[in-house]
PQR file of N, CA, C, O and H, with PARSE charges and radii, in Angstrom:
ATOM      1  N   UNK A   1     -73.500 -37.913 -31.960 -0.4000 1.5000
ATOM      2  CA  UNK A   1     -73.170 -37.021 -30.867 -0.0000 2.0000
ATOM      3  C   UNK A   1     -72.706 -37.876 -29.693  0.5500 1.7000
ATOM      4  O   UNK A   1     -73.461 -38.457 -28.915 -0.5500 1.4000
ATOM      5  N   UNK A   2     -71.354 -37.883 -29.658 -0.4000 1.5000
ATOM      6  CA  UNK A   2     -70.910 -38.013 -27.923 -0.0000 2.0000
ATOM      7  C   UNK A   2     -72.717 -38.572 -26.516  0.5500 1.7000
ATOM      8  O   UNK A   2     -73.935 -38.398 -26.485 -0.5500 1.4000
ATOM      9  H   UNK A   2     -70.740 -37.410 -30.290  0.4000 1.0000
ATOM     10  N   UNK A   3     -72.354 -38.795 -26.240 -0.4000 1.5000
ATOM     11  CA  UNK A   3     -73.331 -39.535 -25.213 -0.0000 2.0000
ATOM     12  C   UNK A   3     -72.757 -38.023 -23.832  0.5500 1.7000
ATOM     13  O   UNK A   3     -73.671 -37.514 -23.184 -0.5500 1.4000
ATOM     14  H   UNK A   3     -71.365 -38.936 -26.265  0.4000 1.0000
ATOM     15  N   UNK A   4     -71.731 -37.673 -23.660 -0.4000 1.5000
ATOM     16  CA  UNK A   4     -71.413 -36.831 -22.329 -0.0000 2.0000
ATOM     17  C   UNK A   4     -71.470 -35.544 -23.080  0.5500 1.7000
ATOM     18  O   UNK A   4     -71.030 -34.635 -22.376 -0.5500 1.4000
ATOM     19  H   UNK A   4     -70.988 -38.087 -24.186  0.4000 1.0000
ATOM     20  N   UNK A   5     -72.007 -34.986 -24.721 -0.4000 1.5000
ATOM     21  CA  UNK A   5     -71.587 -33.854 -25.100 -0.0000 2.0000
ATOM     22  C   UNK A   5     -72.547 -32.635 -23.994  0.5500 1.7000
ATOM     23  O   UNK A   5     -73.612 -32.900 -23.437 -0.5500 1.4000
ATOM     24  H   UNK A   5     -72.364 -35.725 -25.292  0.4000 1.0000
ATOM     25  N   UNK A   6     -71.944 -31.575 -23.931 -0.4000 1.5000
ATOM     26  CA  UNK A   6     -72.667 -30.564 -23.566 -0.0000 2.0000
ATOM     27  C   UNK A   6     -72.464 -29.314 -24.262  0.5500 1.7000
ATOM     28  O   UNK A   6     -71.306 -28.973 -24.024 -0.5500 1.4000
ATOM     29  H   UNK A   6     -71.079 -31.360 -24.384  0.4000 1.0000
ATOM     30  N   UNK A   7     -72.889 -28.681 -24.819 -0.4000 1.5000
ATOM     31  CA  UNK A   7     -72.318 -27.111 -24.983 -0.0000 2.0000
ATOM     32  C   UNK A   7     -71.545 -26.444 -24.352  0.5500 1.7000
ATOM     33  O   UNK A   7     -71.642 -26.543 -23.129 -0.5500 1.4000
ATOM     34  H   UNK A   7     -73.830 -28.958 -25.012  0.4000 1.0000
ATOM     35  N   UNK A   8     -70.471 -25.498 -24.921 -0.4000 1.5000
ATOM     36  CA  UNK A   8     -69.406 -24.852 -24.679 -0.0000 2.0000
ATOM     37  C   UNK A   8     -69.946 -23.806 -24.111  0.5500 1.7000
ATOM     38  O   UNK A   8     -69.376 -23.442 -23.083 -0.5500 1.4000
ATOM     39  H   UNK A   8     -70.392 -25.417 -25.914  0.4000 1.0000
ATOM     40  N   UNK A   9     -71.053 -23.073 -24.512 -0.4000 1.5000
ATOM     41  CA  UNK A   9     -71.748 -22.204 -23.867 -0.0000 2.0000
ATOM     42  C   UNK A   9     -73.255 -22.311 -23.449  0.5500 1.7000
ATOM     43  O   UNK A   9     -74.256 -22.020 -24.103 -0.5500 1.4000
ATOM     44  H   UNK A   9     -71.517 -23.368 -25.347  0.4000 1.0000
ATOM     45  N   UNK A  10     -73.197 -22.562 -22.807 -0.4000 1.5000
ATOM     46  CA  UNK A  10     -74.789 -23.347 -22.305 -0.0000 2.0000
ATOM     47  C   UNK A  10     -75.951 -22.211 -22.719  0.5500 1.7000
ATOM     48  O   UNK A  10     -77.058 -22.713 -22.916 -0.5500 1.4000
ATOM     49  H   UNK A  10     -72.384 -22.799 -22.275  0.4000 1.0000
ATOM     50  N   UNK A  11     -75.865 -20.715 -22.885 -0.4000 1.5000
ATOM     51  CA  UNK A  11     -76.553 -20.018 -22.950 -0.0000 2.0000
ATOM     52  C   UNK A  11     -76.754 -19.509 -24.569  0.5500 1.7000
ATOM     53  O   UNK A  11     -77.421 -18.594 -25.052 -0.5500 1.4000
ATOM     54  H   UNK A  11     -74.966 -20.308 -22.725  0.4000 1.0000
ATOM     55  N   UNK A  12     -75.905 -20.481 -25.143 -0.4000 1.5000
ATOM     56  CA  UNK A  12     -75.841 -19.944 -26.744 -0.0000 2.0000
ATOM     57  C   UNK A  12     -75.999 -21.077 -28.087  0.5500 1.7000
ATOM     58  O   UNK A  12     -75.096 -21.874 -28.341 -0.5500 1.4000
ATOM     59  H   UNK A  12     -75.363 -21.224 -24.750  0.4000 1.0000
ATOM     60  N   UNK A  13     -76.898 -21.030 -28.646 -0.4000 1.5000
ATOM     61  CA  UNK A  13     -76.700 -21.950 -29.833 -0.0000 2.0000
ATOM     62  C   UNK A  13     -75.830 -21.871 -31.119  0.5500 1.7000
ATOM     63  O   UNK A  13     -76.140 -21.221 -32.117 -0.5500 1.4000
ATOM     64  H   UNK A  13     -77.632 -20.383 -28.440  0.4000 1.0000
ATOM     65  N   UNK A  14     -74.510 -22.742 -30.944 -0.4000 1.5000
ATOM     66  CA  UNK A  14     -73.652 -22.537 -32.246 -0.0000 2.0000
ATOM     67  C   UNK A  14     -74.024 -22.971 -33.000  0.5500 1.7000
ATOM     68  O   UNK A  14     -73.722 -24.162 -33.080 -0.5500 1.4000
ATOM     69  H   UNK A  14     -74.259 -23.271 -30.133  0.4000 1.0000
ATOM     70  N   UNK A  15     -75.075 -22.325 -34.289 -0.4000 1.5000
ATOM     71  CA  UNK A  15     -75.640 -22.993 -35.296 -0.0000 2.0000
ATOM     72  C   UNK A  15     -74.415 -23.190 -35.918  0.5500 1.7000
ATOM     73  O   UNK A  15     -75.050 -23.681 -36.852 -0.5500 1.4000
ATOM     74  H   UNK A  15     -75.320 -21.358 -34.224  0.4000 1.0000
ATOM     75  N   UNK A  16     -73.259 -23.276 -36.292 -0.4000 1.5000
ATOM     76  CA  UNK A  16     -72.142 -24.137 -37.096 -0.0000 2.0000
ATOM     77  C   UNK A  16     -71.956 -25.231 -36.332  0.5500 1.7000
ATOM     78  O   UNK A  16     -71.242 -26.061 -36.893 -0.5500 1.4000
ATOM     79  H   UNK A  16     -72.743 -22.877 -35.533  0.4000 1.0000
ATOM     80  N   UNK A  17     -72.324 -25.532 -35.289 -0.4000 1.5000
ATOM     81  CA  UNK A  17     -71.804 -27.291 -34.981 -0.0000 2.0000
ATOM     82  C   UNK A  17     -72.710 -27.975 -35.229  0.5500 1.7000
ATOM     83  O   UNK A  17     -73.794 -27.682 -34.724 -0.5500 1.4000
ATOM     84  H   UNK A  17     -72.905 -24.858 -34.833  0.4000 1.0000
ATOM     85  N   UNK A  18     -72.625 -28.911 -35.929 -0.4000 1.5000
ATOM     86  CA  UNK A  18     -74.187 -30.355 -35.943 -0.0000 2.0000
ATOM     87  C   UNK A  18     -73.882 -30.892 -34.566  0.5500 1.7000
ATOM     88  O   UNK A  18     -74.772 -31.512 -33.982 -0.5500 1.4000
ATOM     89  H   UNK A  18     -71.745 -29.149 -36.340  0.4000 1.0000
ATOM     90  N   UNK A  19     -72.746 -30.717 -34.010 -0.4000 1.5000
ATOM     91  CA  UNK A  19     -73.318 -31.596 -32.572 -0.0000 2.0000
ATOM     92  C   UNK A  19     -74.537 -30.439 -31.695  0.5500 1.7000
ATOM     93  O   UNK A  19     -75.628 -30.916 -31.387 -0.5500 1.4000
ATOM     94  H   UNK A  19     -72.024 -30.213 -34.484  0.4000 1.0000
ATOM     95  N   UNK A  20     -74.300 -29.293 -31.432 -0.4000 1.5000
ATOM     96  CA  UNK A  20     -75.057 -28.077 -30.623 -0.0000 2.0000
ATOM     97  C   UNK A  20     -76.157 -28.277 -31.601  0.5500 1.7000
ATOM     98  O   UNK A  20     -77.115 -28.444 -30.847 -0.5500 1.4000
ATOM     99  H   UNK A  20     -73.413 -28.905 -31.682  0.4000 1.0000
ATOM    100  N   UNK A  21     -76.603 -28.361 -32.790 -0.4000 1.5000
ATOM    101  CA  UNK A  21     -78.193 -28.156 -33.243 -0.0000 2.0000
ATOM    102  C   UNK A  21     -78.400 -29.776 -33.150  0.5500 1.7000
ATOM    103  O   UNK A  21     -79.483 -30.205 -33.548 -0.5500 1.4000
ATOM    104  H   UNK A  21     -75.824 -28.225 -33.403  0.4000 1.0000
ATOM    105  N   UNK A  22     -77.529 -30.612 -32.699 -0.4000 1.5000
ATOM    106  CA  UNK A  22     -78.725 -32.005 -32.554 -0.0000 2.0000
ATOM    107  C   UNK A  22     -78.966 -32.413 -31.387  0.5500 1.7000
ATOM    108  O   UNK A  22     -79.872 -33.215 -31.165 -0.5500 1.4000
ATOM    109  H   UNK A  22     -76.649 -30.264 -32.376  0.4000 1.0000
ATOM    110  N   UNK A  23     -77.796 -31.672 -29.981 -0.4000 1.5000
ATOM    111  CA  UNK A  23     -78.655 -30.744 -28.642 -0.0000 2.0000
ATOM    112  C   UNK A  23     -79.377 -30.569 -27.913  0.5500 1.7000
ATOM    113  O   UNK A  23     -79.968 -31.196 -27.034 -0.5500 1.4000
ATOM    114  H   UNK A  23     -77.059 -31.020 -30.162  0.4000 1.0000
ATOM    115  N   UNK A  24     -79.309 -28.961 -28.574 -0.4000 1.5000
ATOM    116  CA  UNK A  24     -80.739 -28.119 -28.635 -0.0000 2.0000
ATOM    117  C   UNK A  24     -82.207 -28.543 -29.108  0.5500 1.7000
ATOM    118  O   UNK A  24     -83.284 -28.191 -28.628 -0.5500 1.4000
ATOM    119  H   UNK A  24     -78.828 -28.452 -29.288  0.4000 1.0000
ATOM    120  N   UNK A  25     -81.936 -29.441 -30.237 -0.4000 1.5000
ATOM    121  CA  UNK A  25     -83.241 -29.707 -30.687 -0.0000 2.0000
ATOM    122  C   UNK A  25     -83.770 -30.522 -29.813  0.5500 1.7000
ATOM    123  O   UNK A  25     -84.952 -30.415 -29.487 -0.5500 1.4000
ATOM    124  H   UNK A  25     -81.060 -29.728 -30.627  0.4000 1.0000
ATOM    125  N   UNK A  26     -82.769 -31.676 -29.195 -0.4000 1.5000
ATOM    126  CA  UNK A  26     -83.399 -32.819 -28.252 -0.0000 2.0000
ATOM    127  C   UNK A  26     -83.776 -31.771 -27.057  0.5500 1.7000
ATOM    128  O   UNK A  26     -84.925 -31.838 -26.621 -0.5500 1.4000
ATOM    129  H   UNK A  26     -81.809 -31.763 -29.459  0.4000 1.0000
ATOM    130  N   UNK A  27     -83.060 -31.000 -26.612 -0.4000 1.5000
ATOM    131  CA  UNK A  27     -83.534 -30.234 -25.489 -0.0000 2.0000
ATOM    132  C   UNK A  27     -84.524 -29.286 -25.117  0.5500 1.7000
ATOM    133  O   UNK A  27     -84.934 -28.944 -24.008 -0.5500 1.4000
ATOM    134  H   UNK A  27     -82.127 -30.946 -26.967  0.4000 1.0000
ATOM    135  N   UNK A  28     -84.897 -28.842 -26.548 -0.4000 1.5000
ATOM    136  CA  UNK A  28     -85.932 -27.719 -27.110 -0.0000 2.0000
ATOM    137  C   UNK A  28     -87.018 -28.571 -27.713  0.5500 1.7000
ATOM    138  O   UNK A  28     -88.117 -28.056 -27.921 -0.5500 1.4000
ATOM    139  H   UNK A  28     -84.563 -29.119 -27.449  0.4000 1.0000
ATOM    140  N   UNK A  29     -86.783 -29.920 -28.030 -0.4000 1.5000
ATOM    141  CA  UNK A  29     -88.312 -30.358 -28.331 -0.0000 2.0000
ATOM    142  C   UNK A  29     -88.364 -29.956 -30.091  0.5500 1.7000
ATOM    143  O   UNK A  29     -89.511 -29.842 -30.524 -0.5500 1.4000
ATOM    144  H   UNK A  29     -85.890 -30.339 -27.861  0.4000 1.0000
ATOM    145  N   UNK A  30     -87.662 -29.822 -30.722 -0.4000 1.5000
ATOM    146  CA  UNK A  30     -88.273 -29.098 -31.958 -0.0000 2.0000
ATOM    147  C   UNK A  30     -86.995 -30.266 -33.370  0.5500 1.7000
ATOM    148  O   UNK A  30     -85.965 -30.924 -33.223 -0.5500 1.4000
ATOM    149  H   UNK A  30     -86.730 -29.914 -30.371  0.4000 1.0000
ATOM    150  N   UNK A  31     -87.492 -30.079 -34.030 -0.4000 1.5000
ATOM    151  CA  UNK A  31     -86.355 -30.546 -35.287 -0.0000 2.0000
ATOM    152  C   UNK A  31     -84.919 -29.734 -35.921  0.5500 1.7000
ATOM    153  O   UNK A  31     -84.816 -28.564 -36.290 -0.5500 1.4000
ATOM    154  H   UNK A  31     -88.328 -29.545 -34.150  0.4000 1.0000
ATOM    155  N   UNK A  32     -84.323 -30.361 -35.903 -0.4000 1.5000
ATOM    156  CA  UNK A  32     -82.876 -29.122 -36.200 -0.0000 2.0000
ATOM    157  C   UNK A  32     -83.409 -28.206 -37.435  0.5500 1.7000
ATOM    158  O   UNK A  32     -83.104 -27.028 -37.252 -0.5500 1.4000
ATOM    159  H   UNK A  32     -84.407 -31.312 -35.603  0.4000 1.0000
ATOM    160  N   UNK A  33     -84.087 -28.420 -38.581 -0.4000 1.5000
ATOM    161  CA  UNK A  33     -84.796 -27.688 -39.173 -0.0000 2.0000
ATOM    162  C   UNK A  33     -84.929 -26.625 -38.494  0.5500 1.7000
ATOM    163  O   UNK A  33     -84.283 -25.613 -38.765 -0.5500 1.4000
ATOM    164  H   UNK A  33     -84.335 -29.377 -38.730  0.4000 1.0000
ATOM    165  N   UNK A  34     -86.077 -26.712 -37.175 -0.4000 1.5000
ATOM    166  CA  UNK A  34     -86.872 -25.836 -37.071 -0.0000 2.0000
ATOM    167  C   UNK A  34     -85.941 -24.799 -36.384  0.5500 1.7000
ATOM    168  O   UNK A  34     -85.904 -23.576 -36.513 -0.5500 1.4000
ATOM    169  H   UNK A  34     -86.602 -27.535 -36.956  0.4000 1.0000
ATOM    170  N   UNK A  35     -85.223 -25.610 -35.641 -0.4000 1.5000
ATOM    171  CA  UNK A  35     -83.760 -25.279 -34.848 -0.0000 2.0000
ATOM    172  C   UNK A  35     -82.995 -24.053 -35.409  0.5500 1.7000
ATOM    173  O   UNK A  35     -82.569 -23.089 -34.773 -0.5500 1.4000
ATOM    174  H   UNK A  35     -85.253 -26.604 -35.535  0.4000 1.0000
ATOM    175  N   UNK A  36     -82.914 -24.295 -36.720 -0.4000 1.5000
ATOM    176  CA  UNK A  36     -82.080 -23.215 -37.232 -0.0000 2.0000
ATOM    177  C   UNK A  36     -83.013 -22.602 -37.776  0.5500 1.7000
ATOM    178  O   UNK A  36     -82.897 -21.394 -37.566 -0.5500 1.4000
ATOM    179  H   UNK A  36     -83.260 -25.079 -37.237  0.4000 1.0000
ATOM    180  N   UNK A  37     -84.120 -22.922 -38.536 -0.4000 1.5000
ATOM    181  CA  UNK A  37     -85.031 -21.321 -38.761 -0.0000 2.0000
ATOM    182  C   UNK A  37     -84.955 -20.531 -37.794  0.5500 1.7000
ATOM    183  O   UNK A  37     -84.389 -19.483 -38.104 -0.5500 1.4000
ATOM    184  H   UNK A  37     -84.215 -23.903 -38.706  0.4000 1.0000
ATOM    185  N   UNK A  38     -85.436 -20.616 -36.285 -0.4000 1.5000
ATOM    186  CA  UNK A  38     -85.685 -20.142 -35.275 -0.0000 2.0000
ATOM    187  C   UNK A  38     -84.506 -18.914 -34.974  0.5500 1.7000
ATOM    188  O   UNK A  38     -84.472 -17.684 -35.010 -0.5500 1.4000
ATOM    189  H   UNK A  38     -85.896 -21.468 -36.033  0.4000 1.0000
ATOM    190  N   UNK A  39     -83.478 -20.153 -34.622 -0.4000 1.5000
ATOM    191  CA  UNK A  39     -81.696 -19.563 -34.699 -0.0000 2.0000
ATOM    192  C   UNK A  39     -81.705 -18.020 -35.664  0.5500 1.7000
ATOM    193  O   UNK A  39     -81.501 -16.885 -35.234 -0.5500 1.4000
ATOM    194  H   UNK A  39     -83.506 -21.153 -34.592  0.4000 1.0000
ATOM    195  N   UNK A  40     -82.011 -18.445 -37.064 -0.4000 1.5000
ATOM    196  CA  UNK A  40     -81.782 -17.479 -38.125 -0.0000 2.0000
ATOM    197  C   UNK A  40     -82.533 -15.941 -37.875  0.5500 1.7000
ATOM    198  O   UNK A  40     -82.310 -14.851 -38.403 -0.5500 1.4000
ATOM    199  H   UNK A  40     -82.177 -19.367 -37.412  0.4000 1.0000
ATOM    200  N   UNK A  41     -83.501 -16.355 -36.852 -0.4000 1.5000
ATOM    201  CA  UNK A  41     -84.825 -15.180 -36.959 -0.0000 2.0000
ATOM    202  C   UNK A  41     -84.230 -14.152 -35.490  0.5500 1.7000
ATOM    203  O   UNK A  41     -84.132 -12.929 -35.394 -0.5500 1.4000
ATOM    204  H   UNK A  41     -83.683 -17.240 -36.423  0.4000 1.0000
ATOM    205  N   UNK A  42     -83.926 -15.222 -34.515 -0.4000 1.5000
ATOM    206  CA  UNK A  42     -84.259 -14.355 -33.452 -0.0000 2.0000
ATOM    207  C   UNK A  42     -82.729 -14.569 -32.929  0.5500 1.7000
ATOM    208  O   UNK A  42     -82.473 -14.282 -31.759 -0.5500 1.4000
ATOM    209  H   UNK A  42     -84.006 -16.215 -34.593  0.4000 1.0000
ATOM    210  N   UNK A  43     -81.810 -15.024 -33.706 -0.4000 1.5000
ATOM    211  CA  UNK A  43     -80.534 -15.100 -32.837 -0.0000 2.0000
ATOM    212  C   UNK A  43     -80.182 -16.479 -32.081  0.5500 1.7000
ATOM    213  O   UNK A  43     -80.884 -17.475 -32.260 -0.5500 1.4000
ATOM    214  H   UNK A  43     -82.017 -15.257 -34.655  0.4000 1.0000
ATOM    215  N   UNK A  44     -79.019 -16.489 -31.194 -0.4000 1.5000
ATOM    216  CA  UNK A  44     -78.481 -17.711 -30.938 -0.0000 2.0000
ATOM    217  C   UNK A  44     -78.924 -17.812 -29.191  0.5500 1.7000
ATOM    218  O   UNK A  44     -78.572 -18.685 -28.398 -0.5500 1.4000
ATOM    219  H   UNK A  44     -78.449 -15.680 -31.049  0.4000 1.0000
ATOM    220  N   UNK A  45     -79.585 -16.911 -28.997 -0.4000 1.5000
ATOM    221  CA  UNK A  45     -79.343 -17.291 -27.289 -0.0000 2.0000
ATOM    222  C   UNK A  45     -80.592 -17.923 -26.804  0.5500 1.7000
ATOM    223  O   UNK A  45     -81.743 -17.486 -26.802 -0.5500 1.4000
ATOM    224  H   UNK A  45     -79.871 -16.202 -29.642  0.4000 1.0000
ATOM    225  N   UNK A  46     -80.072 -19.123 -26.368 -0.4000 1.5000
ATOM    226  CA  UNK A  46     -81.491 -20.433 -25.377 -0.0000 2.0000
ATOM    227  C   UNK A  46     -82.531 -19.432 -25.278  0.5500 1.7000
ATOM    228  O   UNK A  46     -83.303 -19.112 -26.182 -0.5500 1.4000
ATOM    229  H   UNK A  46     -79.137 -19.478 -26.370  0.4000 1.0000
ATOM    230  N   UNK A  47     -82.493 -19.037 -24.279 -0.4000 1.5000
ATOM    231  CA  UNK A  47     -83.762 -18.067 -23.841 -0.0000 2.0000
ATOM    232  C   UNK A  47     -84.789 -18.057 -24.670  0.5500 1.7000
ATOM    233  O   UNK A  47     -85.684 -18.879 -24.870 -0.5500 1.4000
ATOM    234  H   UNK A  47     -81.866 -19.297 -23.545  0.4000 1.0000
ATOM    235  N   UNK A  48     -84.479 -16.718 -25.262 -0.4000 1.5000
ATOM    236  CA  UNK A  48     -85.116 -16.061 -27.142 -0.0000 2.0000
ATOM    237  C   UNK A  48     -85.556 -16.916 -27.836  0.5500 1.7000
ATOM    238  O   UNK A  48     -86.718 -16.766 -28.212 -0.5500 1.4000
ATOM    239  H   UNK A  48     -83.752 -16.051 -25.100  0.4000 1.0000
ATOM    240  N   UNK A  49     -84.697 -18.308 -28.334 -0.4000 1.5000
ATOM    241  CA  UNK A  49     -85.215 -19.499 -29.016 -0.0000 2.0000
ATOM    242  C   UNK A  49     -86.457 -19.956 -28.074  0.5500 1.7000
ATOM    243  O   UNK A  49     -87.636 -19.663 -28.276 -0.5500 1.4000
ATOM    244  H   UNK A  49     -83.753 -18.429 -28.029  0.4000 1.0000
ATOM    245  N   UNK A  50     -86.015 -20.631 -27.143 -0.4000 1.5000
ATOM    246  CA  UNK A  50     -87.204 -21.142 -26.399 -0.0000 2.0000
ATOM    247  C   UNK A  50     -88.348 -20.519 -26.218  0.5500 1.7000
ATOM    248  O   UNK A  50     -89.271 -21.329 -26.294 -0.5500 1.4000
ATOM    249  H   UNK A  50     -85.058 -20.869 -26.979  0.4000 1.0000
ATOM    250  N   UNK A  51     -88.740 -19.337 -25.990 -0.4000 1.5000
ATOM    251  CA  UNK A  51     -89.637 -18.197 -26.317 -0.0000 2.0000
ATOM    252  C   UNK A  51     -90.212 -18.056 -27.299  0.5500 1.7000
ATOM    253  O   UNK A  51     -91.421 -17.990 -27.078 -0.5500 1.4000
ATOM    254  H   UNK A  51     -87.989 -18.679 -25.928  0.4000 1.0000
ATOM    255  N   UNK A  52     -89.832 -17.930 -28.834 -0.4000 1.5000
ATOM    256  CA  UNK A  52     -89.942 -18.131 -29.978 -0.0000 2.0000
ATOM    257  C   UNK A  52     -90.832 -19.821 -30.069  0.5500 1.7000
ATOM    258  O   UNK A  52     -91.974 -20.095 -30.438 -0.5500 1.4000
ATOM    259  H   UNK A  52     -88.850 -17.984 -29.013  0.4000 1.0000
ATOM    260  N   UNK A  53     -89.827 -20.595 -29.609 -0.4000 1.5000
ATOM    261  CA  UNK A  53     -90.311 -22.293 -29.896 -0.0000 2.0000
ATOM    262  C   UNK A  53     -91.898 -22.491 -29.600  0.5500 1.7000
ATOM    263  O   UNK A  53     -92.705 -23.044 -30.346 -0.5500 1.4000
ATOM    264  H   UNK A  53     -88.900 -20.372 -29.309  0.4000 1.0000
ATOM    265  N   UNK A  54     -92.233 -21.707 -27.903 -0.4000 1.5000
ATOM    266  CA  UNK A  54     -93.013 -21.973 -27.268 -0.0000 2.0000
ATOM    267  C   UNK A  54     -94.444 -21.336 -28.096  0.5500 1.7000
ATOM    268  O   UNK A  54     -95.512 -21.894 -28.350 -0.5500 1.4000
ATOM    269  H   UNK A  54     -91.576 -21.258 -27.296  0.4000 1.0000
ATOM    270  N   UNK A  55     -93.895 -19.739 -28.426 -0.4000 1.5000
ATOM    271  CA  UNK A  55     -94.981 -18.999 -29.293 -0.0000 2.0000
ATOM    272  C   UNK A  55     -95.480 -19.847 -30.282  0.5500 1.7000
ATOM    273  O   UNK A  55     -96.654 -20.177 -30.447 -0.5500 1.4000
ATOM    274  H   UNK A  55     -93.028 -19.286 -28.220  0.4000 1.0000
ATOM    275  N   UNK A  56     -94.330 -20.230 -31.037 -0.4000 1.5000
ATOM    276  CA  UNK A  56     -94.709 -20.963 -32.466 -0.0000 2.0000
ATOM    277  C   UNK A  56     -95.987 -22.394 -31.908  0.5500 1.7000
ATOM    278  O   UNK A  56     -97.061 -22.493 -32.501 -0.5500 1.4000
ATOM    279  H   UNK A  56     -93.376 -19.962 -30.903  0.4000 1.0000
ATOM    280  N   UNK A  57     -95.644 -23.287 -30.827 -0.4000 1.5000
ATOM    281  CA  UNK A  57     -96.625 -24.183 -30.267 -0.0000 2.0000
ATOM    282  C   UNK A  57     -97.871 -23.141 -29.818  0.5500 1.7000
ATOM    283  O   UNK A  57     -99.025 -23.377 -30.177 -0.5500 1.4000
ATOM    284  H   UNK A  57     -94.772 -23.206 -30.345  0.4000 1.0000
ATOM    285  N   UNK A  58     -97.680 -22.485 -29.359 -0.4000 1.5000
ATOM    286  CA  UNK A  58     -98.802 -22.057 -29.096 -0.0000 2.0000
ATOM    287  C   UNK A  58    -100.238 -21.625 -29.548  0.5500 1.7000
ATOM    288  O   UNK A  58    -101.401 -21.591 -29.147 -0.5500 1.4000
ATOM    289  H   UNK A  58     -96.742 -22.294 -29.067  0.4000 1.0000
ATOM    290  N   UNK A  59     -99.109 -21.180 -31.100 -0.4000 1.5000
ATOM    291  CA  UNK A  59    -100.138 -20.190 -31.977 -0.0000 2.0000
ATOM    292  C   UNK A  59    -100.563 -21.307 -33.278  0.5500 1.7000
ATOM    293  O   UNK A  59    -101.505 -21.135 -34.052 -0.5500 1.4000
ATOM    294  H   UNK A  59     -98.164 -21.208 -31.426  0.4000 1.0000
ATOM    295  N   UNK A  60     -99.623 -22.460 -33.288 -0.4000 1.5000
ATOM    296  CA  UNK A  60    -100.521 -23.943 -33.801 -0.0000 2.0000
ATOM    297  C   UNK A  60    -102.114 -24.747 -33.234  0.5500 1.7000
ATOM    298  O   UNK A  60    -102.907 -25.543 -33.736 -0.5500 1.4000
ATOM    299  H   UNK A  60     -98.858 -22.600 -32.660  0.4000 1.0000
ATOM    300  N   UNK A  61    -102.002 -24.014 -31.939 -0.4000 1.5000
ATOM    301  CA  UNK A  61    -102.675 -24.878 -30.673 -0.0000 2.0000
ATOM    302  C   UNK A  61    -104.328 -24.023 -31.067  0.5500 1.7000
ATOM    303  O   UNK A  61    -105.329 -24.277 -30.398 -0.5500 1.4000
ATOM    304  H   UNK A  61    -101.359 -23.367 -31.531  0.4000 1.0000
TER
END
């Protein structure tokens, strides 16, 4: 990944790019794995994922 990459849409995860799920994952804390389960369940938008991410830590804890 580019060192200056950013997302095209800052509010959306394009699970078809490996550059946007290797990202998100650095930015979300989680593994591109988990990255796209997440993606697959609840949709592409930051928010929702991060929400989801946080539940999933939580309910490990």
């Amino acid at each position: 990944m580019p060192a200056d990459f950013s997302p095209l849409d800052p509010g959306r995860i394009h699970s078809a790019d490996p550059f946007e799920i290797e990202y998100w994952s650095r930015q979300l804390g989680c593994t591109p794995e988990e990255l796209q389960d997440v993606v697959a369940r609840v949709g592409e938008h930051v928010n929702v994922v991060r929400e989801e991410l946080e539940s999933r830590r939580a309910a490990r804890s």
